[in-house]
DRENNUBA-554525 format. One record per residue: x, y, z of N, C-alpha, C, O in turn. Coordinates in steps of 0.2 Angstrom, whole numbers, plus 2048, in hexadecimal, padded with zeros to 3 digits. Example, Ala and Ser with C-alpha at 12.3 -4.5 7.8 and 13.67 -1.06 7.14 Angstrom:
2
8427E482783E7EA8278427F08278477EF82A;8407F58238447FB824840800827843806828;
***
This chain:
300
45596B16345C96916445E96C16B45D97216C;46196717046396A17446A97017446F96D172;46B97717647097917647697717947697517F;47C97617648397417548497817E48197E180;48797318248A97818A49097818B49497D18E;49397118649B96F18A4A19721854A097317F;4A79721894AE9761814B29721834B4970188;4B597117B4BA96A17D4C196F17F4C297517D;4C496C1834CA96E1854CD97017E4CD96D178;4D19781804D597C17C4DC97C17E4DD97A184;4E097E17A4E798217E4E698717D4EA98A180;4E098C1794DF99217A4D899417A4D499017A;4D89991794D199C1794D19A21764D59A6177;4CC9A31704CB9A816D4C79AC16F4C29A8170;4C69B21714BD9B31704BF9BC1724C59BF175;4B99BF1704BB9C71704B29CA1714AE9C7174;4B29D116F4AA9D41734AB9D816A4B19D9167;4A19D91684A29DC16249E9E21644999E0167;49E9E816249A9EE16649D9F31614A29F315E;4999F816349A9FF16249FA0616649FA0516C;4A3A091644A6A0B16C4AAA081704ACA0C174;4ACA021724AF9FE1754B59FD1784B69F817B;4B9A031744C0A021754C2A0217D4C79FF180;4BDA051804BFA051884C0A0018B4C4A00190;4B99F91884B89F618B4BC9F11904C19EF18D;4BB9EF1984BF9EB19D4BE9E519A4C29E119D;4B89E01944B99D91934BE9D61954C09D219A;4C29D91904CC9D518F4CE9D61944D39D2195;4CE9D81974D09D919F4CD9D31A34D19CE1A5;4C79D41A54C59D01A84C59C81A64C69C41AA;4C39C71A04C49C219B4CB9BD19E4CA9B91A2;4D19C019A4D79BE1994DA9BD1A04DE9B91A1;4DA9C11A54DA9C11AC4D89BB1B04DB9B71B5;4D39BA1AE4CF9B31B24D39AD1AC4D89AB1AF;4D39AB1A84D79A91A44DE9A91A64E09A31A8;4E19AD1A74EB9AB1AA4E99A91B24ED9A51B5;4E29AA1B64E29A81BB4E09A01BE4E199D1C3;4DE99D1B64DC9971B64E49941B14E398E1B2;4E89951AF4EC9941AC4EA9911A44EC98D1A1;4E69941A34E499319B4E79981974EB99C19A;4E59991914E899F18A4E19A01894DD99C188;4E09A618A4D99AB1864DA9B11834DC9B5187;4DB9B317E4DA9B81794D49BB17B4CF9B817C;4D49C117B4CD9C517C4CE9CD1764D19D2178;4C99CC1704CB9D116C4C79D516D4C29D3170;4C79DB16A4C09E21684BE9E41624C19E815E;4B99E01614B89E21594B29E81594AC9E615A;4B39EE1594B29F515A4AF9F71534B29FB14F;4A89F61514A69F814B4A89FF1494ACA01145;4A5A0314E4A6A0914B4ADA0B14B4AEA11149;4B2A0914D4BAA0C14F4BCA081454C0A0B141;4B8A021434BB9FF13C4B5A031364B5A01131;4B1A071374ADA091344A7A051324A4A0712D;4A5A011354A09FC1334999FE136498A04138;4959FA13648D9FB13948B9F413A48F9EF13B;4849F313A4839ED13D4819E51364809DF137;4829EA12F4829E612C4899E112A4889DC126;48E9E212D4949E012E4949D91354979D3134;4919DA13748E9D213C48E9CB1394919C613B;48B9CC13448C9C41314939C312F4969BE131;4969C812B49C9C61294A19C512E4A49BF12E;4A29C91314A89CB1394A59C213C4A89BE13B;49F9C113E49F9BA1424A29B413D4A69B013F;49F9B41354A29B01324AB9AE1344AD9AA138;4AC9B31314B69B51324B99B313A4BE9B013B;4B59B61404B59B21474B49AA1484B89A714D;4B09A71454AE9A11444B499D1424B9999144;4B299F13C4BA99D1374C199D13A4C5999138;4C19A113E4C89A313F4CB99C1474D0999148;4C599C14A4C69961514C59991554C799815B;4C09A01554BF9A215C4BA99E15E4B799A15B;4BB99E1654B599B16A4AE99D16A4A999A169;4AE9A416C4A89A716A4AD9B016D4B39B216E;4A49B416D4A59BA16C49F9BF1724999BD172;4A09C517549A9C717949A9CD17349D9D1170;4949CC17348E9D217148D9D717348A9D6178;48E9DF17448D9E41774889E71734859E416F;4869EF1754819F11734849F616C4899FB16D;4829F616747A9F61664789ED1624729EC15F;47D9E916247A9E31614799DE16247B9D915F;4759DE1694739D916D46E9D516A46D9CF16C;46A9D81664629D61624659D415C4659CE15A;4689DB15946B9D815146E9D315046C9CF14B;4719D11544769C81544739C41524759BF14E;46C9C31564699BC1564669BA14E4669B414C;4659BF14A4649BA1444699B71424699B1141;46E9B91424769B61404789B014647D9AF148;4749AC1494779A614D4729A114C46C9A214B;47599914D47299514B46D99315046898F14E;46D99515746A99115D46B99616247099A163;46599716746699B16A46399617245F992172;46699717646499717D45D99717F45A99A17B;45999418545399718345399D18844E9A1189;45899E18C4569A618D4559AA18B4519AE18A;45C9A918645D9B01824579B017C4559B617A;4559A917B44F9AB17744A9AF17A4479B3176;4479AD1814449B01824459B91844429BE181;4499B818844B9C018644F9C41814519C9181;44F9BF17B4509C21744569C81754569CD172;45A9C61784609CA1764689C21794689BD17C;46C9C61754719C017647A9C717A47C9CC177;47C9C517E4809C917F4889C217E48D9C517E;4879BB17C48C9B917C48A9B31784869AF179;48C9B317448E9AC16E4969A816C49B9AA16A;4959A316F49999E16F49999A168494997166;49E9991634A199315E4A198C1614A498B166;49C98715F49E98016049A97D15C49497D15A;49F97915949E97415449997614D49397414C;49F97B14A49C97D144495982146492984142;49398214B48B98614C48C98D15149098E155;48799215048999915548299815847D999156;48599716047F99716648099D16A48599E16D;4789A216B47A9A716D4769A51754729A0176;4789AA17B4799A81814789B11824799B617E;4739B018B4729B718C4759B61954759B1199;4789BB19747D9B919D47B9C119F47E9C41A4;4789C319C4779CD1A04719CB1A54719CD1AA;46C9C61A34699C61A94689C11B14649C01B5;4719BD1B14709BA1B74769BF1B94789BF1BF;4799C31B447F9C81B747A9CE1BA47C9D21BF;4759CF1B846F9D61BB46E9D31C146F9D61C7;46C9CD1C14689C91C746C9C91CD4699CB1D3;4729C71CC4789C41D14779CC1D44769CE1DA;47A9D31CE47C9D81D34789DA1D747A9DC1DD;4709DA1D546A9DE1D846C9DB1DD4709DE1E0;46B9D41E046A9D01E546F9D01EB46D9D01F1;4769D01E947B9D21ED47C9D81EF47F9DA1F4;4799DE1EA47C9E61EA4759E71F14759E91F7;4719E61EE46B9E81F04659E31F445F9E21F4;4689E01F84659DA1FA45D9DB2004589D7200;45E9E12024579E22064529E720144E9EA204;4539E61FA4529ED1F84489E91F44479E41F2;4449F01F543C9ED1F343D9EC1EB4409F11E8;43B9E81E84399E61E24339E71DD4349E81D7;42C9E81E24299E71E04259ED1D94229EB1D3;4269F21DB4289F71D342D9FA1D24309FC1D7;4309FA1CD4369FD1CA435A011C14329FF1BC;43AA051C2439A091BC43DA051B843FA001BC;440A041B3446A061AE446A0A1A9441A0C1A5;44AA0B1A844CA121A0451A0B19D455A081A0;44EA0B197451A0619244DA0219044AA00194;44C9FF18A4479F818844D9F718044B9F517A;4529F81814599F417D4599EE17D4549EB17F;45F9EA17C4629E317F4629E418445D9E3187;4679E71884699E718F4609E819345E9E4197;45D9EC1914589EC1934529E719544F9E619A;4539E318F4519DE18E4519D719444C9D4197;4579D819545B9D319C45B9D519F45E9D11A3;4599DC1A44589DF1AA4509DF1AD44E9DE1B3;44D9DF1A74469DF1A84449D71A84439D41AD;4459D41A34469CC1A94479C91AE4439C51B0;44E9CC1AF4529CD1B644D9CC1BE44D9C81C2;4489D51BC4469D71BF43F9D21C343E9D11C8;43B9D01BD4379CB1BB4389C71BE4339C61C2;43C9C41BE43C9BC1C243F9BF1C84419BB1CC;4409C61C94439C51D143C9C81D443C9CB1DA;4379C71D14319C81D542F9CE1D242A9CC1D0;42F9D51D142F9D81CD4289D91CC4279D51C8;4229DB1CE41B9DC1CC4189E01C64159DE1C1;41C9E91C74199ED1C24209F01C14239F41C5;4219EF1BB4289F11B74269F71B34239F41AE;4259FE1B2425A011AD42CA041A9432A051AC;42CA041A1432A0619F430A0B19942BA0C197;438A0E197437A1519743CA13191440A0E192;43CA1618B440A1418543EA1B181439A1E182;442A1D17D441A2317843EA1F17343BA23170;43DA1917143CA1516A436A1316F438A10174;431A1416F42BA12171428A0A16F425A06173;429A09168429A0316542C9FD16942A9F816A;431A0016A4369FA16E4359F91744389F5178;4309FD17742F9FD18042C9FA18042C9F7185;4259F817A41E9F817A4209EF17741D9EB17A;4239EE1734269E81714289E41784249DF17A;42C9E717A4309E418242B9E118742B9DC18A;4269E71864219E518B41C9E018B4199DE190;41B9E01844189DA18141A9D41824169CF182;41F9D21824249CD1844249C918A4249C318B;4269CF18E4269CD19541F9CC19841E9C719C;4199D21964129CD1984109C619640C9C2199;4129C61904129BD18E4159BA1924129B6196;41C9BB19441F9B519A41F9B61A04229B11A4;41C9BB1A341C9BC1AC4139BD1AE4109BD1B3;4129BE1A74099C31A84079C81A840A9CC1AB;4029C91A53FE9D01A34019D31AA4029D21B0;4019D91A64019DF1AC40A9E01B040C9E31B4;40D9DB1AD4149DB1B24189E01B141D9E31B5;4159E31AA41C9E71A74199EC1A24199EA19C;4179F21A34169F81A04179FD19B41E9FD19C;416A01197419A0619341BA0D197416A10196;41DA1019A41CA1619D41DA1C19B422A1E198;418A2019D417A2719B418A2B19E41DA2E19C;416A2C1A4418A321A841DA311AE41BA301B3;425A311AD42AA2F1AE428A311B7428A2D1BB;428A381B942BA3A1C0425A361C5426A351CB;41FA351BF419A321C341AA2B1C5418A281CA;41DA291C141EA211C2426A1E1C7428A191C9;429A251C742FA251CD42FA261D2433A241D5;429A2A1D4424A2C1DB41FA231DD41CA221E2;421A1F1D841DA1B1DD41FA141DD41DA0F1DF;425A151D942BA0F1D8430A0E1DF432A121E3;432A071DD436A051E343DA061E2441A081E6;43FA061DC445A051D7446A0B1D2441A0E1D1;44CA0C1CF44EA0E1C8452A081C5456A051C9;453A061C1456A031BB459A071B5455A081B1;45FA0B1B4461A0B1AD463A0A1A9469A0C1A9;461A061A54659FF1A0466A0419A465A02194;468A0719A46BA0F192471A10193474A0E198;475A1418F47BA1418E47CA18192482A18195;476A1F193478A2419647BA2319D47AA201A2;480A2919C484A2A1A348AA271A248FA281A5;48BA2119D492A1E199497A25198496A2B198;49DA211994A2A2719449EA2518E49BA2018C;4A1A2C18B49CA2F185496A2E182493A2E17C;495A2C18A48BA2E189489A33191487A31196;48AA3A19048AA3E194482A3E19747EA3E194;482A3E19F47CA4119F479A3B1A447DA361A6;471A3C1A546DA391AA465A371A5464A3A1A0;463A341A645DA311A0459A331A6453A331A4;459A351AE454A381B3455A3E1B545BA3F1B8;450A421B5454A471B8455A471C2451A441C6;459A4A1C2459A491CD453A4C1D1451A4A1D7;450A4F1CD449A531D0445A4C1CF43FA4E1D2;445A471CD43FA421CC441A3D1D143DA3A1D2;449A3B1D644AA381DC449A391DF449A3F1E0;445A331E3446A371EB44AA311F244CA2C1EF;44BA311F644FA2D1FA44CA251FA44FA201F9;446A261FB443A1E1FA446A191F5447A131F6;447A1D1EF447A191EA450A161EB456A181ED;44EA0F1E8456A0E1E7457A0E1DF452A0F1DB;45EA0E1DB461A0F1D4467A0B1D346CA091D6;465A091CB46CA051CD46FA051C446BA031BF;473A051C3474A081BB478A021B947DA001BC;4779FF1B347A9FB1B04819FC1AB4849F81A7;484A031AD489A071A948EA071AF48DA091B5;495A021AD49CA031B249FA071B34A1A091B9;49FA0A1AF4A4A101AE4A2A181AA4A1A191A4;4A3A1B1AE4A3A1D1B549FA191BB499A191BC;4A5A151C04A0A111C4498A151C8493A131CA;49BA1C1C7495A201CD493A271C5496A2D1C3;48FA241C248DA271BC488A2F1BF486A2F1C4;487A341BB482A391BD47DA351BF47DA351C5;47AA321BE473A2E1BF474A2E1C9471A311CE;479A281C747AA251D047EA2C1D547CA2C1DB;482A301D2483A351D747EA3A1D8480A3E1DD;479A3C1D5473A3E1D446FA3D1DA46CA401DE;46FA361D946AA301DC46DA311E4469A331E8;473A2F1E5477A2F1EB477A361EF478A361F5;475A3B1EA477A421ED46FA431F246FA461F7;469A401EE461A401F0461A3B1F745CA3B1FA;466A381F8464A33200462A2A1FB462A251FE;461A2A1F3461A241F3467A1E1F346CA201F2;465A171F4468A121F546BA0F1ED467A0D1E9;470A101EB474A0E1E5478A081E447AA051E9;478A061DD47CA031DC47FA051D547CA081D1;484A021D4488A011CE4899FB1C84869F51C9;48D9FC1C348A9F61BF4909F21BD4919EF1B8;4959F31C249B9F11C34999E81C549D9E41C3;4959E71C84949DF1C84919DB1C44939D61C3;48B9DE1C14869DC1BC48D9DB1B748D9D61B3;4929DF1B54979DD1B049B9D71B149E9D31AD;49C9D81B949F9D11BA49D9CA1BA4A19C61B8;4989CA1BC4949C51BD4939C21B54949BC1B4;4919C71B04909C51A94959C41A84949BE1A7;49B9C51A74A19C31A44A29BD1A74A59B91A3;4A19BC1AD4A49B41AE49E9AF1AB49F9A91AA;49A9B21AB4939AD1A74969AC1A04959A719C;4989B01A049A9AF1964A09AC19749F9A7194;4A89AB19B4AD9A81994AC9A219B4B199F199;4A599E1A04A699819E4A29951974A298F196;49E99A19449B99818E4A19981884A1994183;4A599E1894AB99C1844B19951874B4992183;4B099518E4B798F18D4B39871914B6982191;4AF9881934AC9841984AF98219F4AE97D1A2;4B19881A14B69881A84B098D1AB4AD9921A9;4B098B1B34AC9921B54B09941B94B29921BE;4B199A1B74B29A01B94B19A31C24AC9A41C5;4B89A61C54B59A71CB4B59AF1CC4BA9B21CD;4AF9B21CD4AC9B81CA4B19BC1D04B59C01CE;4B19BB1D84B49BE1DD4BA9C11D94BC9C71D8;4BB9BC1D74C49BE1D44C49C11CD4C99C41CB;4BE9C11C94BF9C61C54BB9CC1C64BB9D01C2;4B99CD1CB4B59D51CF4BD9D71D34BD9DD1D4;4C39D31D54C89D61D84C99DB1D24C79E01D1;4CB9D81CC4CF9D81C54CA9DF1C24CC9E41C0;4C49DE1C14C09E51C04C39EC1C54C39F21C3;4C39E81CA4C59EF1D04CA9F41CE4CA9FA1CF;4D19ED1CB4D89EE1CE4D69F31C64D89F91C6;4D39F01C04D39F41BB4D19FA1B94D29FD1B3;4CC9FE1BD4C9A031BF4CEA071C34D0A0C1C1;4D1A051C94D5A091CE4DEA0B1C64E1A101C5;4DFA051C34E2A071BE4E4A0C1B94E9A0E1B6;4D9A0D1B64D8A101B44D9A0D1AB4D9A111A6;4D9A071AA4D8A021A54D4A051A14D4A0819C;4CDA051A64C8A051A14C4A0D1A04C3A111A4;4C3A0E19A4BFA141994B7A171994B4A1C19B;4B6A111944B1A121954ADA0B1964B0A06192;4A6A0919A4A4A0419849AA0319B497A0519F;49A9FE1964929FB1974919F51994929F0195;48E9F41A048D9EC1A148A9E719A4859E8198;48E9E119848B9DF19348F9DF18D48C9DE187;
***
């Protein structure tokens, strides 16, 4: 079956983000912003398991009751970017392939999940980092967001990808995945972290660490060195330990303040079928940051 693309005109739009922690999050901001600037009505809610005391067994029912209710759809954060996908009817074939879903759309009685973290990774790498070498890179993480970074990187040419996960199972899964779709040898388990940063072009950190209230660096600064560039998929704080760490050793940085944008406008044409003009919601991130709206947040 092919996936559903088009939204019949609304006079409004429902649609909200379902995650852990999330009360900080900028969606609604950037969401509903682009929305008053297109002259439409969009609702943007926070359904915050852990703030209602839930877990992830609450997923089926929470999407039933969204469904039911006339949302459009809904973004996925972490930690259920993977959990989701049994609960939906049809998935995209990206998101199939990289098996994580950051945004599922309501259309016609059916739940179609859509993955938008890896043309929002792609766009920032390319714009932030445009002269920047490809050919090896680390990442820390093999999660959902991880998931769409290492993709990401894959198709931007990407030769030997090593990745770094506390859950060894899910690095070694990940890896397995990505050798099936790009080729043997593309993408690694790694063991000896400072060895493999000594000979890398890049860092990738797709983890929560360095979030508000996820304190800390998943590298230590002793394992940087000026060659290398870094670029963290966590907005807030825009310049996390990681990146001012990074920034303090002479490397080239980036932040994950676009990869947020870029996916957000990915997702608001899959909930209203309007595309979204991202220039103008990276102003609206900006102004929302300088206002201090947001507290805490994670690209995705």
């Amino acid at each position: 079956m092919t996936i559903l693309t088009q939204v019949l005109p609304a006079a409004r739009y429902l649609t909200g983000l379902i995650g852990r922690d999330i009360q900080g999050s900028l969606s609604p901001r950037l969401h509903e912003s682009e929305a008053d600037a297109q002259h439409i009505r969009l609702i943007y809610r926070l359904f915050d398991l852990a703030a209602e005391g839930k877990d992830g067994d609450y997923l089926p029912e929470l999407l039933d009751a969204l469904q039911t209710s006339g949302f459009s759809g809904v973004n996925i954060t972490h930690p259920y970017k993977q959990a989701v996908i049994p609960h939906l009817d049809e998935l995209s074939p990206e998101a199939r392939q990289i098996g994580s879903v950051n945004t599922v759309a309501f259309r016609a009685g059916r739940r179609l999940g859509f993955n938008t973290d890896v043309s929002g990774f792609m766009h920032n790498l390319r714009s932030g980092l445009p002269m920047a070498g490809m050919d090896s890179v680390v990442q820390m993480g093999a999660g959902g967001a991880g998931a769409a970074t290492a993709h990401g990187l894959l198709q931007m040419g990407t030769q030997a990808l090593v990745l770094f996960d506390p859950d060894e199972d899910r690095a070694t899964a990940l890896c397995a995945s990505l050798c099936t779709i790009f080729g043997p040898g593309r993408a690694v388990v790694g063991r000896d972290l400072r060895a493999m940063i000594d000979k890398a072009d890049g860092l990738v950190n797709a983890t929560p660490i360095g979030m508000a209230g996820y304190a800390g660096t998943p590298v230590p600064q002793a394992f940087l060195r000026p060659a290398l560039w870094v670029t963290d998929i966590v907005y807030f704080p825009l310049e996390t330990q990681l990146l001012r760490e990074a920034r303090q050793v002479g490397c080239t940085t980036l932040d994950g303040s676009g990869m947020t944008v870029f996916q957000a406008a990915g997702a608001f044409e899959h909930f209203t079928g309007r595309v979204a003009d991202s220039a103008r919601m990276a102003a609206n991130f900006r102004a929302a940051l300088v206002s201090g709206d947001d507290r805490e947040g994670r690209a995705g």
